[in-house]
LUMVEXSE-722934 format. One record per residue (C-alpha): residue number from 1; residue in one letter; x, y, z negated. Coordinates in pm, whole numbers, always signed. Example, Ala and Ser with C-alpha at 12.3 -4.5 7.8 and 13.67 -1.06 7.14 Angstrom:
<atoms>
+-----+---------+--------+--------+--------+
| num | residuo |     px |     py |     pz |
+-----+---------+--------+--------+--------+
|   1 |       A |  +1230 |   -450 |   -780 |
|   2 |       S |  +1367 |   -106 |   -714 |
+-----+---------+--------+--------+--------+
</atoms>
This chain:
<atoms>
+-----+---------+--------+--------+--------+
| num | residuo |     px |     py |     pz |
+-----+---------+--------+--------+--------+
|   1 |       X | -13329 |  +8742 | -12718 |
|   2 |       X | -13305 |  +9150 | -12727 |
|   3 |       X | -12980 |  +9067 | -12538 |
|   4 |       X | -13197 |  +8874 | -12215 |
|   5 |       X | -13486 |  +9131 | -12240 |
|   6 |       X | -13200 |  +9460 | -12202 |
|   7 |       X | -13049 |  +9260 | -11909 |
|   8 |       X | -13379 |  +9201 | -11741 |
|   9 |       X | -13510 |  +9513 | -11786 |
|  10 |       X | -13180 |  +9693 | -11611 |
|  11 |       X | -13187 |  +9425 | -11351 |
|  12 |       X | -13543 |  +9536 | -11287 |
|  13 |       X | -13439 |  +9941 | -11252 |
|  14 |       X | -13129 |  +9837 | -11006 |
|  15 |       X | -13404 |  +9740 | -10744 |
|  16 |       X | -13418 |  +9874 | -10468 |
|  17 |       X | -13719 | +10048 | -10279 |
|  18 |       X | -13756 |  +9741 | -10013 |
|  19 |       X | -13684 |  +9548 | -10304 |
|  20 |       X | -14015 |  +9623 | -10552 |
|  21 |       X | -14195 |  +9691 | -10165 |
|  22 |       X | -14144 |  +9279 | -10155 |
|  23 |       X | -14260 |  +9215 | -10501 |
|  24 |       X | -14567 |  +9454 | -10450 |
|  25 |       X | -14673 |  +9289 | -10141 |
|  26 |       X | -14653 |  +8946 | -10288 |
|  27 |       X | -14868 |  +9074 | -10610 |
|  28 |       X | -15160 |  +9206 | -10348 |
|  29 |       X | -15142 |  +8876 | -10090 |
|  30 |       X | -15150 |  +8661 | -10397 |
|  31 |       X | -15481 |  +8884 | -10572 |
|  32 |       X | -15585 |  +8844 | -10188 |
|  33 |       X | -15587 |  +8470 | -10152 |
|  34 |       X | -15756 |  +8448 | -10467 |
|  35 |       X | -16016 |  +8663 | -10451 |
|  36 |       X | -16074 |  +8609 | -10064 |
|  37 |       X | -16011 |  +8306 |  -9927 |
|  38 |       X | -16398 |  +8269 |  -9909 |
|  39 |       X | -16442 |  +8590 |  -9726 |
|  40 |       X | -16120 |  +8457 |  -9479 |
|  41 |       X | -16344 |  +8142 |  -9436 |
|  42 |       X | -16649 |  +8279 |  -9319 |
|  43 |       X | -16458 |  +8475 |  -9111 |
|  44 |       X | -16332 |  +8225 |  -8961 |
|  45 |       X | -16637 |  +8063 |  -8882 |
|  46 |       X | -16862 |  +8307 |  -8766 |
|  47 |       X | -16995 |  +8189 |  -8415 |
|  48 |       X | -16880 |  +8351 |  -8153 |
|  49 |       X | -17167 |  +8496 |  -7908 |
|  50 |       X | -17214 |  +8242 |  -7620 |
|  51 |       X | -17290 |  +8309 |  -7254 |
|  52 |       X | -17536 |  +8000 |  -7107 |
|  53 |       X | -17438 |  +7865 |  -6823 |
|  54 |       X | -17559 |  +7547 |  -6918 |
|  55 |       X | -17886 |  +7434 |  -6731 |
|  56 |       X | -18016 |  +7235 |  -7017 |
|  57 |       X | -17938 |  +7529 |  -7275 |
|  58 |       X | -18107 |  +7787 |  -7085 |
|  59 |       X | -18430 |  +7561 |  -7059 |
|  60 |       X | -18420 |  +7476 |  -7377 |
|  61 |       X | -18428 |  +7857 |  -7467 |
|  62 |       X | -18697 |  +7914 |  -7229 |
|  63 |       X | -18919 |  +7715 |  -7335 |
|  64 |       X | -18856 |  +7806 |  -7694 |
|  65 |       X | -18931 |  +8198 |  -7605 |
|  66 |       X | -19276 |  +8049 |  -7435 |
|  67 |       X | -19362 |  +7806 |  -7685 |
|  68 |       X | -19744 |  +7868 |  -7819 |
|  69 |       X | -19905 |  +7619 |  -8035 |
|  70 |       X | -20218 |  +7854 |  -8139 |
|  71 |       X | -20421 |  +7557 |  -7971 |
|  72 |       X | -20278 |  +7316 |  -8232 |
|  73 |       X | -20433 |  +7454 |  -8517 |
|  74 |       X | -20751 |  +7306 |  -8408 |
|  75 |       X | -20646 |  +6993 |  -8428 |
|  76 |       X | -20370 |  +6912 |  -8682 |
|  77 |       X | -20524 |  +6715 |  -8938 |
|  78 |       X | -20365 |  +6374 |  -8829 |
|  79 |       X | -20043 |  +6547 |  -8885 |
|  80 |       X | -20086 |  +6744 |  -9200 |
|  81 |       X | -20322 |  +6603 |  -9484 |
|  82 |       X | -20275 |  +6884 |  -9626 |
|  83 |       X | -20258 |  +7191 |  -9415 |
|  84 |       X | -20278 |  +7530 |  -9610 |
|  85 |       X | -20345 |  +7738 |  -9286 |
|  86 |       X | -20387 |  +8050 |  -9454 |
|  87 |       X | -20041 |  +8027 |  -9680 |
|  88 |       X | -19909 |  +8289 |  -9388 |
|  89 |       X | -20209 |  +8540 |  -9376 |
|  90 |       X | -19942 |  +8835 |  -9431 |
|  91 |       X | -19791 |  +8827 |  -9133 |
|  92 |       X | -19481 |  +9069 |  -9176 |
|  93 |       X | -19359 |  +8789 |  -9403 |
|  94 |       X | -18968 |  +8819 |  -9442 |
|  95 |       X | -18883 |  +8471 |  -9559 |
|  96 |       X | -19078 |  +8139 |  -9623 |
|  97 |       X | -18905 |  +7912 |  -9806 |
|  98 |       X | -18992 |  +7547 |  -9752 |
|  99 |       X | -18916 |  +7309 | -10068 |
| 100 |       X | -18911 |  +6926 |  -9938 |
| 101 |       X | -19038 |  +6743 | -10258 |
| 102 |       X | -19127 |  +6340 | -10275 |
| 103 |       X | -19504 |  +6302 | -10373 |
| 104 |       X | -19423 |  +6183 | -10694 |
| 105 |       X | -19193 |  +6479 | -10795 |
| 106 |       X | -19500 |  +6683 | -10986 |
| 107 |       X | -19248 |  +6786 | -11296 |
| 108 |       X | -18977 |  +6913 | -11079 |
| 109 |       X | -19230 |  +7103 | -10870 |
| 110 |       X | -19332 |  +7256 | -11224 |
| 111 |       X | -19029 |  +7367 | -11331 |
| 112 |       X | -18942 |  +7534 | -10942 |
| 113 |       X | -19268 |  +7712 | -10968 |
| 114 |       X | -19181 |  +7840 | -11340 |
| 115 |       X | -18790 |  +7958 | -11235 |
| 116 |       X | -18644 |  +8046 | -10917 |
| 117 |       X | -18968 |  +8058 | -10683 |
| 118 |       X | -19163 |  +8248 | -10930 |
| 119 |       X | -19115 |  +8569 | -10640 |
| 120 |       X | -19286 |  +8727 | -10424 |
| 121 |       X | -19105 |  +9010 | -10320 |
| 122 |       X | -18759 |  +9050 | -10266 |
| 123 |       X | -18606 |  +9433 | -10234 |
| 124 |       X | -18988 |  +9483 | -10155 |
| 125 |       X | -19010 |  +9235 |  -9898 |
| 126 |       X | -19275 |  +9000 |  -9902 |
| 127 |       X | -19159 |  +8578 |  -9965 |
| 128 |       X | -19374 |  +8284 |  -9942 |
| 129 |       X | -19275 |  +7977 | -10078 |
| 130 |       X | -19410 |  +7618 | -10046 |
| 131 |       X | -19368 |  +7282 | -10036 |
| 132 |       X | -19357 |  +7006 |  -9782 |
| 133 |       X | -19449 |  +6664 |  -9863 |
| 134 |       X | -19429 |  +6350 |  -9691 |
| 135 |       X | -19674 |  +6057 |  -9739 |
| 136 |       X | -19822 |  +5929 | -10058 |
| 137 |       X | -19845 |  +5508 | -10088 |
| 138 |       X | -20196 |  +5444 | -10269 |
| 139 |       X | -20548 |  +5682 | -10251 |
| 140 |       X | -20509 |  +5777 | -10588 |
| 141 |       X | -20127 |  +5934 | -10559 |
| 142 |       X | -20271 |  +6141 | -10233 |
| 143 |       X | -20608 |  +6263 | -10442 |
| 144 |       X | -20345 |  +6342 | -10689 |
| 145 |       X | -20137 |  +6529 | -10474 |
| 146 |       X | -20502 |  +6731 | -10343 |
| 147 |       X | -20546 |  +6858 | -10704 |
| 148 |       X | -20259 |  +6991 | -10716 |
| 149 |       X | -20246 |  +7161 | -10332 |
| 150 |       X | -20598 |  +7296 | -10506 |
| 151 |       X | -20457 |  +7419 | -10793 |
| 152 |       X | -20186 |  +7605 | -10704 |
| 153 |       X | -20224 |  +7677 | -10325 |
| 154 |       X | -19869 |  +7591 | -10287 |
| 155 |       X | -19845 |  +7258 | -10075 |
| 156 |       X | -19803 |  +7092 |  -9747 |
| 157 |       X | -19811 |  +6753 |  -9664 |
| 158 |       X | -19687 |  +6645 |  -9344 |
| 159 |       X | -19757 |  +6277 |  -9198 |
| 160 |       X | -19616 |  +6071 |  -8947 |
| 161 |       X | -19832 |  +6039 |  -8610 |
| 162 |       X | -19832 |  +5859 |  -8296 |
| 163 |       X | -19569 |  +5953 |  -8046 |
| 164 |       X | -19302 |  +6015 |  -8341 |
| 165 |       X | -19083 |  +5773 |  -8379 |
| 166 |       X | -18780 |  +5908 |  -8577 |
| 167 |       X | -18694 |  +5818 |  -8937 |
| 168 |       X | -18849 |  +5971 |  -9233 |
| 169 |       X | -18678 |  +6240 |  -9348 |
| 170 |       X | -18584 |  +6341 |  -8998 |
| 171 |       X | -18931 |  +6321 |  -8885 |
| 172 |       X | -19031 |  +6502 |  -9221 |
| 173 |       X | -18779 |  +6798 |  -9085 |
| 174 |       X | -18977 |  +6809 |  -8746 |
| 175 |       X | -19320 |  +6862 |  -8868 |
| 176 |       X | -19216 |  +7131 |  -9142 |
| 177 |       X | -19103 |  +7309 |  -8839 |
| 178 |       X | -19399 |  +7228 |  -8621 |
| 179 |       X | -19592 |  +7355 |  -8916 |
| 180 |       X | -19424 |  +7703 |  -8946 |
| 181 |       X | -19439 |  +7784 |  -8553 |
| 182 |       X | -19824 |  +7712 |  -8588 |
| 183 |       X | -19906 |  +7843 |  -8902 |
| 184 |       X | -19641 |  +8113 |  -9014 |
| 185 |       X | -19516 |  +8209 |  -8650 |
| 186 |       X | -19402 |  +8589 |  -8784 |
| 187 |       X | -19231 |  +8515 |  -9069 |
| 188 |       X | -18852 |  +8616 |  -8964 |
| 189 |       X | -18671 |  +8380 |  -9151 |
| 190 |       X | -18696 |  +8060 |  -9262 |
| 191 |       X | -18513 |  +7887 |  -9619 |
| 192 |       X | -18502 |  +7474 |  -9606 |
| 193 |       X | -18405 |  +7297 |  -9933 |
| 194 |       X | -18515 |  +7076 | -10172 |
| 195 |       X | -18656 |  +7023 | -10485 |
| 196 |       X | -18324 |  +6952 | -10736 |
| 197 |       X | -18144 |  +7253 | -10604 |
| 198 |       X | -18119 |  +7602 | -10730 |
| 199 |       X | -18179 |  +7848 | -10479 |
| 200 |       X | -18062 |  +8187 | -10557 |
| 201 |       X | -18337 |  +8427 | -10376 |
| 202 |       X | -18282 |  +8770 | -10450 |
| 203 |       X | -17905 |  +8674 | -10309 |
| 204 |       X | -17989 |  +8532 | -10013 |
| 205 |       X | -18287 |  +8796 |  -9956 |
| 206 |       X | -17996 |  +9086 | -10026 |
| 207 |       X | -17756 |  +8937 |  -9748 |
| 208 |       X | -18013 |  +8877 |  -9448 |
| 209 |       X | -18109 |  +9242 |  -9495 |
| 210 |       X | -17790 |  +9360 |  -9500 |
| 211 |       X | -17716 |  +9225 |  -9149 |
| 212 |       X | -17569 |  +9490 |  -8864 |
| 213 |       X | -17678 |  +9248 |  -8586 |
| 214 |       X | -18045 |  +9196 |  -8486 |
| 215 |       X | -18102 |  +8818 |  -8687 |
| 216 |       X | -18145 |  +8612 |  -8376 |
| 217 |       X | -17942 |  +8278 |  -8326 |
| 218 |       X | -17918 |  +8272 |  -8727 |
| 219 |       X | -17801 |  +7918 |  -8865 |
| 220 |       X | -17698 |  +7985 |  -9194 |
| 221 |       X | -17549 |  +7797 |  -9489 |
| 222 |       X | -17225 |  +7558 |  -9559 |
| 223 |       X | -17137 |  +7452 |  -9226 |
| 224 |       X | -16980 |  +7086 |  -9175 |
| 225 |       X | -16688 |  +7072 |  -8954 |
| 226 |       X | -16517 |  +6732 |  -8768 |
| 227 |       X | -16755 |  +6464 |  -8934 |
| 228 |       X | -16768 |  +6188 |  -8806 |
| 229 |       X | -17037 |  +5959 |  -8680 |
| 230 |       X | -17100 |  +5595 |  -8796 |
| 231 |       X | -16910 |  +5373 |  -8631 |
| 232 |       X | -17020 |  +5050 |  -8845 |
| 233 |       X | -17207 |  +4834 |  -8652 |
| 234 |       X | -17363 |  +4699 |  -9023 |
| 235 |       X | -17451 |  +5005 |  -9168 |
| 236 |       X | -17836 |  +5143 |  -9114 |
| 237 |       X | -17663 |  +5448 |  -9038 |
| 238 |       X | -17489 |  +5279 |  -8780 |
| 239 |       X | -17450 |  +5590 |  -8426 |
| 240 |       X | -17321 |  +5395 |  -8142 |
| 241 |       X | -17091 |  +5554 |  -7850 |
| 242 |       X | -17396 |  +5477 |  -7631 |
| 243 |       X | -17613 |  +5742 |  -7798 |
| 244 |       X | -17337 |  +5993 |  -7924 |
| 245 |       X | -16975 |  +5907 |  -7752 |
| 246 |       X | -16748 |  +6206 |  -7867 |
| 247 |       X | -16547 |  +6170 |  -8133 |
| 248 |       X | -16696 |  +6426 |  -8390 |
| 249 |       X | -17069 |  +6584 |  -8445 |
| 250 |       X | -17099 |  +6916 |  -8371 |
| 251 |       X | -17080 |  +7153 |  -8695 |
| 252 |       X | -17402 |  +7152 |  -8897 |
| 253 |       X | -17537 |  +7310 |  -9191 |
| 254 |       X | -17540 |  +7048 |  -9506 |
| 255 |       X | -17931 |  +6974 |  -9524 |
| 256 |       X | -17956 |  +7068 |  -9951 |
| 257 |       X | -18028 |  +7487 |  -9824 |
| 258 |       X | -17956 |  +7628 |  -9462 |
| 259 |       X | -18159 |  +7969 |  -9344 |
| 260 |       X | -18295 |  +7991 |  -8950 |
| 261 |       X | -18413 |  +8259 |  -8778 |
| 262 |       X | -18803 |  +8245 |  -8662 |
| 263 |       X | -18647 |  +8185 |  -8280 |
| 264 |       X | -18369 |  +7876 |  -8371 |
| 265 |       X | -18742 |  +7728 |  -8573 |
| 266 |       X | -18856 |  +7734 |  -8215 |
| 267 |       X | -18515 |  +7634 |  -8016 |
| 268 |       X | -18479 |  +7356 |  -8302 |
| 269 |       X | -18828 |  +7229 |  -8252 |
| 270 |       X | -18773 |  +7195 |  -7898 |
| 271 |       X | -18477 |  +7069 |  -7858 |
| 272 |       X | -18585 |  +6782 |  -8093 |
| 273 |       X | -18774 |  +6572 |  -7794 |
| 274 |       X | -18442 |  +6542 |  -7670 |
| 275 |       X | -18234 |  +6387 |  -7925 |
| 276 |       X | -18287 |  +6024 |  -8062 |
| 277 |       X | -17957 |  +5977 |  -8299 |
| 278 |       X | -18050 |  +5789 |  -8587 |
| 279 |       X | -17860 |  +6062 |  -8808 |
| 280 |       X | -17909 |  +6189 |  -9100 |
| 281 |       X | -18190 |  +6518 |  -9087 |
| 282 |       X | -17917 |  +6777 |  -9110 |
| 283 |       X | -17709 |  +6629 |  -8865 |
| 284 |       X | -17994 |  +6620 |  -8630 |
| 285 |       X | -18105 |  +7000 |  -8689 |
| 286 |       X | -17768 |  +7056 |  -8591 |
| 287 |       X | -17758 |  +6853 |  -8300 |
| 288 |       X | -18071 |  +7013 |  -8251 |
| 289 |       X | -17907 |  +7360 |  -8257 |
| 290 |       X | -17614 |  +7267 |  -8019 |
| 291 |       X | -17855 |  +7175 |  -7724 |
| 292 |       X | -18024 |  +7483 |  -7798 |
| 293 |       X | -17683 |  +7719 |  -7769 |
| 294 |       X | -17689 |  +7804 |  -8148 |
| 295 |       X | -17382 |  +7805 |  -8347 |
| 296 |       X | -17400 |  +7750 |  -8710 |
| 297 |       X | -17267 |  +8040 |  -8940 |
| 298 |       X | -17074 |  +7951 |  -9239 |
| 299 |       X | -17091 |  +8064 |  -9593 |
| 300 |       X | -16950 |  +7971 |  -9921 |
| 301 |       X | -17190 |  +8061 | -10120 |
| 302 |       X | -17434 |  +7809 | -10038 |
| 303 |       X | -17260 |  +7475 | -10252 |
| 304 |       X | -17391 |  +7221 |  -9986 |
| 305 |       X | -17456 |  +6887 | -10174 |
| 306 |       X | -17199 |  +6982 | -10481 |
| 307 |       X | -17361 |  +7105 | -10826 |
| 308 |       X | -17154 |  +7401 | -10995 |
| 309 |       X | -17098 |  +7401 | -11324 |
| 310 |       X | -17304 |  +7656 | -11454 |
| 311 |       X | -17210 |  +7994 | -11523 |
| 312 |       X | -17428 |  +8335 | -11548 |
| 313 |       X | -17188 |  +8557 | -11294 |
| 314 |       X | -17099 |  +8233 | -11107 |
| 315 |       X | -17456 |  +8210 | -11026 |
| 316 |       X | -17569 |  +8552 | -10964 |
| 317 |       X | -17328 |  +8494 | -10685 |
| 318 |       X | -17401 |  +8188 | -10548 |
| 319 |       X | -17672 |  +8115 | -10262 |
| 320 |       X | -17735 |  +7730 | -10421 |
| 321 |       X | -17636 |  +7465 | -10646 |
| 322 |       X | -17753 |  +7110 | -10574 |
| 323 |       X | -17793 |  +6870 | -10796 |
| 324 |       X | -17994 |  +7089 | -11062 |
| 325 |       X | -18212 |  +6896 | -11345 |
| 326 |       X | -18581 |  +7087 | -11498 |
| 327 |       X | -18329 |  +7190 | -11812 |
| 328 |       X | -18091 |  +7329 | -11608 |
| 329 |       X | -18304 |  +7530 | -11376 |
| 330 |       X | -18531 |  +7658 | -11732 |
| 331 |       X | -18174 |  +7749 | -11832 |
| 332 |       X | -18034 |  +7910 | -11536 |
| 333 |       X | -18383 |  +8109 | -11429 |
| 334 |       X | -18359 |  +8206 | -11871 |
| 335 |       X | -18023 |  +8370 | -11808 |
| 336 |       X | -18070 |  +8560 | -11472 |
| 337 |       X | -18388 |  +8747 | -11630 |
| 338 |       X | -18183 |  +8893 | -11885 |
| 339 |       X | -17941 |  +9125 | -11677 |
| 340 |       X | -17912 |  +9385 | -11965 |
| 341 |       X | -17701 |  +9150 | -12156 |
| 342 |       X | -17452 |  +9059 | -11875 |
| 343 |       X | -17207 |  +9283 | -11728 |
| 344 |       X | -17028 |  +9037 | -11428 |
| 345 |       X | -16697 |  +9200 | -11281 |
| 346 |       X | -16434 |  +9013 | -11086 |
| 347 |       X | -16405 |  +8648 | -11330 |
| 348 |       X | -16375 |  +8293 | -11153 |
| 349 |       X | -16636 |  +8105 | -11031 |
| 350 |       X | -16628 |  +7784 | -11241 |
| 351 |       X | -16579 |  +7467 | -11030 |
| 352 |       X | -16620 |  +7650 | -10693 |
| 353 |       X | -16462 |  +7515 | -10451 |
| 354 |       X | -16464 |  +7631 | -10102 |
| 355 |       X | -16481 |  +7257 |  -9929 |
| 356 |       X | -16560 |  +7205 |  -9567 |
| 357 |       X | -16639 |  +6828 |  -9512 |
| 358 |       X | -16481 |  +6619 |  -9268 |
| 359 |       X | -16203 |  +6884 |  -9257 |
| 360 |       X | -15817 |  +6848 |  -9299 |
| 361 |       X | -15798 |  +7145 |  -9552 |
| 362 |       X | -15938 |  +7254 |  -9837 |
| 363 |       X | -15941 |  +7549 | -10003 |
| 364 |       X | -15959 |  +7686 | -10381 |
| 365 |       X | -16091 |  +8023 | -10441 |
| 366 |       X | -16260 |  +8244 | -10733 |
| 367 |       X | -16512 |  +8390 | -10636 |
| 368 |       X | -16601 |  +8742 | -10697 |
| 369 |       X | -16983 |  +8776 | -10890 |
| 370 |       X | -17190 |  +9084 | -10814 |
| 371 |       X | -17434 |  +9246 | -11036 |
| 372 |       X | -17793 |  +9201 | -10827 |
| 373 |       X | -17904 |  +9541 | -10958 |
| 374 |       X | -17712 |  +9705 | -10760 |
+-----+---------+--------+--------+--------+
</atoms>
């Protein structure tokens, strides 16, 4: 053995400079694939800044920038059984999150107010966060569902109206953003997820106000590339060529978290007369945000519909995890109050893997955790 080790060790010495130049490069490229690729990938899929030459785009915009529905506020009680018109009264709110939550989803509504909503400032920045129901089946769910709006002033229910004839969750998506542009027209960002994911909110909060560019034309969280539509003629989901001929749908951001900007609420909103797809809601906020001239931007932090195993630094990292159980939020909201007792350097990021869906590659990172007191 001593023997192999001498040899190895003088082999090793007889190399020359462009020699251990080689083997030095390949150590950093190698620490830089694994510790990057994530960073490479939102790099890669930043938007690039468009110039609108396109008629439809520009109106769209236009009417967007004009858009005033002050007058609705008089007269929204068809569309929103429960309104909460005040939720907003601070108007230099930074970010409202909106929570869509079935009716009969009381426990996990607990267990989001007990953990990761329990905020209301962020780097101190003011955050609002609520919830947005959809219709209730018998009088006594719905004068359930009032107790609790009364109880913890926390609640919106949207409803479906005349003139609206898109499916439910897609018509659900709609009115939430209706909603904000009447009621919370100031607040500069906007959060949309749902009730079984974990939404990391100091995170998120910490990147939008770290931005160098003024946050206009923000569409952000795991961006979709080259799905493709339905093609079965059987399936309810069924998109025909008529309605959508190309080939793919534009890139969207997967519907479990995605943050807009207070203007793409209003270019989204509008846009939304226009498009008919039956598609799924965050394909149709997306095709939503193409007519408007918005790109989505990507980043791997949010976990679009996949649930990562847990892991303290893993998850002071992460934007969201889908897929989260009450137990596992308790657990998770437990271990990020403790900071004292957890020092996260540079350590993998278990089961995070930097997908993009519909795509030819895939790619398999760690990802570096941060410390959010610093």
């Amino acid at each position: 053995v001593f023997p192999t080790l001498w040899r190895i060790t003088c082999s090793l010495c007889k190399l020359r400079t462009h020699q251990w130049c080689f083997l030095f490069f390949n150590v950093l490229l190698f620490h830089a694939l694994l510790f990057g690729a994530d960073f490479v990938e939102e790099y890669l899929l930043q938007p690039t800044p468009g110039i609108y030459t396109d008629g439809s785009v520009v109106n769209v915009r236009e009417k967007a920038r004009k858009l005033d529905l002050s007058n609705a506020r008089e007269n929204v009680s068809q569309a929103y059984p429960i309104t909460n018109p005040h939720a907003c009264r601070n108007s230099d709110l930074f970010l409202l999150t909106l929570v869509f939550s079935s009716p009969a989803n009381i426990t996990q509504r607990d267990t989001v107010r007990r953990t990761w909503a329990n905020l209301t400032l962020i780097q101190g920045f003011p955050v609002r966060l609520l919830f947005f129901l959809g219709s209730t089946q018998t009088s006594a769910a719905q004068e359930a569902l009032m107790r609790e709006s009364d109880h913890y002033g926390d609640m919106v229910q949207g409803h479906a109206v005349a003139g609206l004839s898109l499916r439910s969750p897609t018509e659900r998506t709609v009115l939430a953003l209706r909603w904000v542009i009447t009621f919370c027209p100031l607040a500069r960002f906007v959060l949309l997820t749902k009730d079984s994911v974990f939404v990391n909110l100091p995170a998120i909060g910490g990147y939008l106000l770290g931005l160098h560019r003024h946050p206009e034309d923000l569409y952000l969280g795991r961006v979709i590339q080259r799905d493709s539509p339905n093609r079965d003629p059987n399936s309810p989901g069924y998109l025909p060529p008529t309605l959508y001929p190309d080939k793919y749908l534009p890139e969207y951001c997967d519907g479990t978290a995605y943050v807009l900007s207070q203007d793409v609420v209003r270019k989204v909103y509008v846009a939304s007369s226009a498009v008919r797809a039956p598609v799924p809601a965050d394909v149709f906020v997306g095709l939503c945000a193409q007519k408007a001239g918005v790109a989505p931007t990507h980043s791997a932090r949010f976990s679009g519909d996949k649930h990562i195993r847990y892991n303290v630094c893993c998850y002071r990292y992460l934007f969201s995890s889908a897929g989260m159980k009450s137990h596992e939020l308790e657990t998770v909201w437990a271990d990020l109050g403790q900071e004292d007792l957890f020092i996260c350097h540079f350590k993998p990021c278990a089961n995070q893997t930097n997908y993009i869906k519909g795509s030819s590659f895939e790619l398999v990172a760690s990802v570096p955790e941060l410390d959010l007191k610093q």
